[in-house]
C-alpha positions as CSV (number, residue, x, y, z in Angstrom):
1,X,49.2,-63.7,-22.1
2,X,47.3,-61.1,-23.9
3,X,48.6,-57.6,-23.7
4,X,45.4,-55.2,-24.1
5,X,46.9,-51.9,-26.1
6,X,45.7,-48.6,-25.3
7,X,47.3,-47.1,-28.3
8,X,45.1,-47.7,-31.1
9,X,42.9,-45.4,-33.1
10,X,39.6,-46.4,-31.2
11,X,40.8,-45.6,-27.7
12,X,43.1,-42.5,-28.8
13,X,39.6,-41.1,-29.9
14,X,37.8,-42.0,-27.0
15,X,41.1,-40.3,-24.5
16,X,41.1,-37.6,-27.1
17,X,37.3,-36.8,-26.3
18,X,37.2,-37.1,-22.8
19,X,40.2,-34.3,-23.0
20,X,38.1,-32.2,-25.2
21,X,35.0,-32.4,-23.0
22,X,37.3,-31.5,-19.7
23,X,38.8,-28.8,-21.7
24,X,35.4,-27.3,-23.0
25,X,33.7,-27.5,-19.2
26,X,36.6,-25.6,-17.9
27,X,36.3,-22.8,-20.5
28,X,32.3,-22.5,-19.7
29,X,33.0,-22.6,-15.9
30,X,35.5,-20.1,-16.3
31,X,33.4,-18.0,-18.8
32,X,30.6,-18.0,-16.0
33,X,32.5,-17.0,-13.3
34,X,34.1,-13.7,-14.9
35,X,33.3,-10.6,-14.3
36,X,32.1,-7.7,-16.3
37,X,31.1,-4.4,-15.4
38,X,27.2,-3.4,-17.3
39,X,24.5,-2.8,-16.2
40,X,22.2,-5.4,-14.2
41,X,25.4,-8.3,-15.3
42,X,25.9,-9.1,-11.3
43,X,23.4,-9.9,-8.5
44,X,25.0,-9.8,-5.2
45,X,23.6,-11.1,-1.3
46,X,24.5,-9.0,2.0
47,X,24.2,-9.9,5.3
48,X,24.9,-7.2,7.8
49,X,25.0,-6.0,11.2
50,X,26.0,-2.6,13.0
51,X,24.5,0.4,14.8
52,X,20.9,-0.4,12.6
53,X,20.9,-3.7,13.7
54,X,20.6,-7.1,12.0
55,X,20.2,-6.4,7.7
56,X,19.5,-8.3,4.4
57,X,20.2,-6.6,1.2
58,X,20.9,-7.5,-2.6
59,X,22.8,-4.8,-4.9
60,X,23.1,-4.9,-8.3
61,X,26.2,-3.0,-10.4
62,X,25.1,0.2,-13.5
63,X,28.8,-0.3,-14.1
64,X,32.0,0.4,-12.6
65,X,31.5,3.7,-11.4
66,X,27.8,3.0,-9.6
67,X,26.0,0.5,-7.7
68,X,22.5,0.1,-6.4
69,X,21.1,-1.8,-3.2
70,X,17.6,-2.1,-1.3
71,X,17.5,-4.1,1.6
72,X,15.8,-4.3,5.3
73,X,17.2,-3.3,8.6
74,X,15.9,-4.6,12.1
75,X,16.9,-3.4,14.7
76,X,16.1,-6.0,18.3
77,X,14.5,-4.3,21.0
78,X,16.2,-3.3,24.0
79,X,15.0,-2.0,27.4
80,X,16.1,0.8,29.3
81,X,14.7,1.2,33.0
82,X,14.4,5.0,34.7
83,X,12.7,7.3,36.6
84,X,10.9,10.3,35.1
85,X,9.5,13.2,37.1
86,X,5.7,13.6,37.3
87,X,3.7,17.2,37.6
88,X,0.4,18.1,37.6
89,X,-2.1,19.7,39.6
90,X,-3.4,17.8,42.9
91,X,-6.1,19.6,44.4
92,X,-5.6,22.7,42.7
93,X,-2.1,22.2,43.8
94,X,1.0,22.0,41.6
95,X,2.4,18.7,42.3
96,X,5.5,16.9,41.8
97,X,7.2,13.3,41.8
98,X,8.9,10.5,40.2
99,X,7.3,7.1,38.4
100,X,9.5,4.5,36.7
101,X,8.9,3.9,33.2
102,X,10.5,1.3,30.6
103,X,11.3,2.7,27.3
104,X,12.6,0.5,24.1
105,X,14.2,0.9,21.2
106,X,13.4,-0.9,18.4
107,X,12.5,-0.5,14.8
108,X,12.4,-2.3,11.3
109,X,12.6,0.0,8.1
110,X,13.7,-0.4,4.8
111,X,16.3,1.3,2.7
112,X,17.5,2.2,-1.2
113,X,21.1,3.2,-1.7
114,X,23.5,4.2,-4.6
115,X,27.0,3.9,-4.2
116,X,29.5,5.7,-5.8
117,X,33.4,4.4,-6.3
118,X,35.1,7.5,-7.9
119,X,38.1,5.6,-9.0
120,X,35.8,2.8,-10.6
121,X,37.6,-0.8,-10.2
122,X,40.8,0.9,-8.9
123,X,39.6,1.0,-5.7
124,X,37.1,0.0,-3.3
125,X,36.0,3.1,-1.5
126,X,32.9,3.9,-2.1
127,X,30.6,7.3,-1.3
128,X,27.2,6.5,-1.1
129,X,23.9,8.2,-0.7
130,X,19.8,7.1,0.2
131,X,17.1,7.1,2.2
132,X,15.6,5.3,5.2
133,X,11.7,4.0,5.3
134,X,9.6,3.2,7.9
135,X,10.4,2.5,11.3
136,X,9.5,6.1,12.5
137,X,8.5,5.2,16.0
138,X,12.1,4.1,17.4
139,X,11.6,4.8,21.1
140,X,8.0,3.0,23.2
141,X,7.9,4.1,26.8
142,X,5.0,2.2,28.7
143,X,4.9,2.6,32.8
144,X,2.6,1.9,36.0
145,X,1.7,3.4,39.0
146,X,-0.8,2.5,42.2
147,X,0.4,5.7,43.6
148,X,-0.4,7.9,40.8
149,X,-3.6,6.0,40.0
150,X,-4.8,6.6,43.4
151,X,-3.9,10.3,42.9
152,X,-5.6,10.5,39.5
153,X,-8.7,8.9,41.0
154,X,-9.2,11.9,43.6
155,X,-9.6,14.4,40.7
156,X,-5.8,15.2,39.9
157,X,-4.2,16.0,36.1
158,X,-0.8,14.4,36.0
159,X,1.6,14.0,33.3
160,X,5.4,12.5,32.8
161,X,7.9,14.8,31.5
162,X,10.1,13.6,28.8
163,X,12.5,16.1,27.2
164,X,10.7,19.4,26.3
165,X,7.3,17.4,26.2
166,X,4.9,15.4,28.7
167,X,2.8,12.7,28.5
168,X,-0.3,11.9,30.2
169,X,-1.0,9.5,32.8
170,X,-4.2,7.9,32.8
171,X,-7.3,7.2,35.0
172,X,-5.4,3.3,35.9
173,X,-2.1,4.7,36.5
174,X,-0.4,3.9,33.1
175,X,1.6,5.9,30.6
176,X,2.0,5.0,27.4
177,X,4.0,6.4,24.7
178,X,7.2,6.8,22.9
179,X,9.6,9.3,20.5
180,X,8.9,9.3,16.8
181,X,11.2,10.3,14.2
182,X,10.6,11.2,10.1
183,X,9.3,8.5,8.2
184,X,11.7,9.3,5.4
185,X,15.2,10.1,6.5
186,X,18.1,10.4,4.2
187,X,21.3,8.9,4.7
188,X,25.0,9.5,3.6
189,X,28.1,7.2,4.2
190,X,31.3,6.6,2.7
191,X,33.0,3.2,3.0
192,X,35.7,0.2,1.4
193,X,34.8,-2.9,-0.1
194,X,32.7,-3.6,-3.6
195,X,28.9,-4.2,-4.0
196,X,29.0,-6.7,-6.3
197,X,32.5,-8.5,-5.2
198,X,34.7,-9.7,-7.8
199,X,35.1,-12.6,-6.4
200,X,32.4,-14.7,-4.4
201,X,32.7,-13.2,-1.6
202,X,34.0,-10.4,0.3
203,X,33.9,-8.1,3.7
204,X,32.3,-4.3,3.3
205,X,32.9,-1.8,5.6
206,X,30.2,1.4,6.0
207,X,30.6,4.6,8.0
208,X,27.6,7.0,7.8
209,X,24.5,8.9,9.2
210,X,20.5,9.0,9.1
211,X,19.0,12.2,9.3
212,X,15.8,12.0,11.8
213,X,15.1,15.5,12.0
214,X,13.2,17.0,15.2
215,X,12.1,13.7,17.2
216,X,8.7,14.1,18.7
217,X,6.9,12.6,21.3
218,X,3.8,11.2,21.4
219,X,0.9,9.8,23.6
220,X,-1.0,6.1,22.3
221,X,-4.4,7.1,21.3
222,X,-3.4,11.0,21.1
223,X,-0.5,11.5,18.3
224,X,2.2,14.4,18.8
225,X,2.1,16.0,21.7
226,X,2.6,19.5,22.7
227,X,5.8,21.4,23.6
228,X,5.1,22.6,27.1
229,X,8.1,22.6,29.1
230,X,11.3,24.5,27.8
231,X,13.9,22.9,29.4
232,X,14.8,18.6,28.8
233,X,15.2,16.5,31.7
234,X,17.7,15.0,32.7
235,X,16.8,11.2,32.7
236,X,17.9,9.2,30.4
237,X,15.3,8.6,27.7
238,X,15.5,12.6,27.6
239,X,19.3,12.0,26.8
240,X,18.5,9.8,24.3
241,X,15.9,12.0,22.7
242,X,18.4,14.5,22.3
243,X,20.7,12.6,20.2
244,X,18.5,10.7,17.7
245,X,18.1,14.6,14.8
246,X,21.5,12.3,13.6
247,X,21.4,8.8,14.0
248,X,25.4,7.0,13.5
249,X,25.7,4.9,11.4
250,X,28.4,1.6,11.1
251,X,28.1,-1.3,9.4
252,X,29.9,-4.7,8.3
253,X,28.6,-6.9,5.7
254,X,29.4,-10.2,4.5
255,X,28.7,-9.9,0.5
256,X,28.2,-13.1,-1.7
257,X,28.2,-12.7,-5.4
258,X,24.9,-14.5,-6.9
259,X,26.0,-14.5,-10.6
């Protein structure tokens, strides 16, 4: 019988190889998978979903300290079914009465952000500060009425009063419309959990606000409208209105590390 041996000089080179290719992989896998603070070195992926809705970012870290992001927010429409008083004048006759209207809230904007982590890779709280694009007309309200078309049709001027403002109905008995907010609105937040995750990835936690300033209403086909009432109602798209000037915001996101 012939007993092969694995001990001689030509196989001990090749076992020896093999080992030293294993061994150099490794090091190169390991090397590419460490992480160093600088500036653009990591390109993180965030997928996220709170009070703004449905997101997609990437964020990039200066170094340990700071961190920058840009991503897109959509928020899905909703509907919200009430009734809204009416006035006007009906033959020279102050009138008054209620019409049903649907109002949604929906909106798609885009943001930038820098966070801040004060106690650098100590710690993952973060302080963060940005702005808001886009996505300034966060409330439609659309309605129809036989009633008031009929109305409208012998001569009369009616209009639906949301919050401090009205909007007109027209000749067919529609109302169309909605609450419109700044265009740029800045945003502040504080929050746990990295940009750029040290590992692949990680859970993020955000706590913050937008600023909207004043909202205002407006009429399709007529832009803002007029203040002409001095008290808001009390339906509740008028309750809504009233709470948008600061918008809350909370937010989870599921952060993958790119490179």
């Amino acid at each position: 019988m012939k007993i092969f041996n694995f001990c001689n000089a030509s196989n001990m080179k090749r076992v020896l190889f093999a080992v030293s290719l294993m061994t150099a992989t490794s090091t190169t896998m390991a090397q590419n998978d460490s992480f160093e603070y600088g500036t653009f070195n990591h390109l993180s992926l965030g997928v996220s979903a709170g009070t703004e809705g449905f997101g997609i970012d990437v964020g990039t870290s200066l170094n340990k300290y700071l961190s920058i992001r840009a991503g897109v927010d959509i928020m899905p429409s909703f509907n919200i079914n009430t009734d809204v008083d009416v006035e006007g004048n009906l033959a020279n006759q102050n009138y008054s009465g209620t019409m049903e209207v649907e109002g949604s809230l929906s909106r798609t904007s885009v943001n930038v952000k820098l966070d801040c982590f004060p106690f650098g890779d100590k710690s993952s709280f973060f302080v963060t500060a940005g702005a808001s694009f886009g996505g300034d007309k966060i409330v439609k309200v659309k309605g129809h009425s036989e009633d008031l078309k009929s109305l409208i049709s012998q001569g009369s001027d009616l209009a639906i009063n949301i919050g401090e403002y009205q909007i007109p109905v027209d000749k067919n008995g529609d109302v169309a419309g909605g609450v419109t907010v700044s265009g740029f609105r800045p945003y502040v937040g504080v929050g746990f959990g990295r940009l750029v995750p040290k590992k692949r990835v990680a859970v993020r936690v955000e706590l913050g606000t937008q600023i909207h300033g004043t909202p205002k209403v407006y009429a399709d086909g007529k832009g803002d409208l007029d203040k002409v009432l001095k008290d808001a109602g009390d339906d509740d798209i008028s309750k809504l209105i009233d709470k948008l000037t600061f918008y809350p915001v909370l937010k989870v996101t599921l952060r993958g590390r790119i490179f």
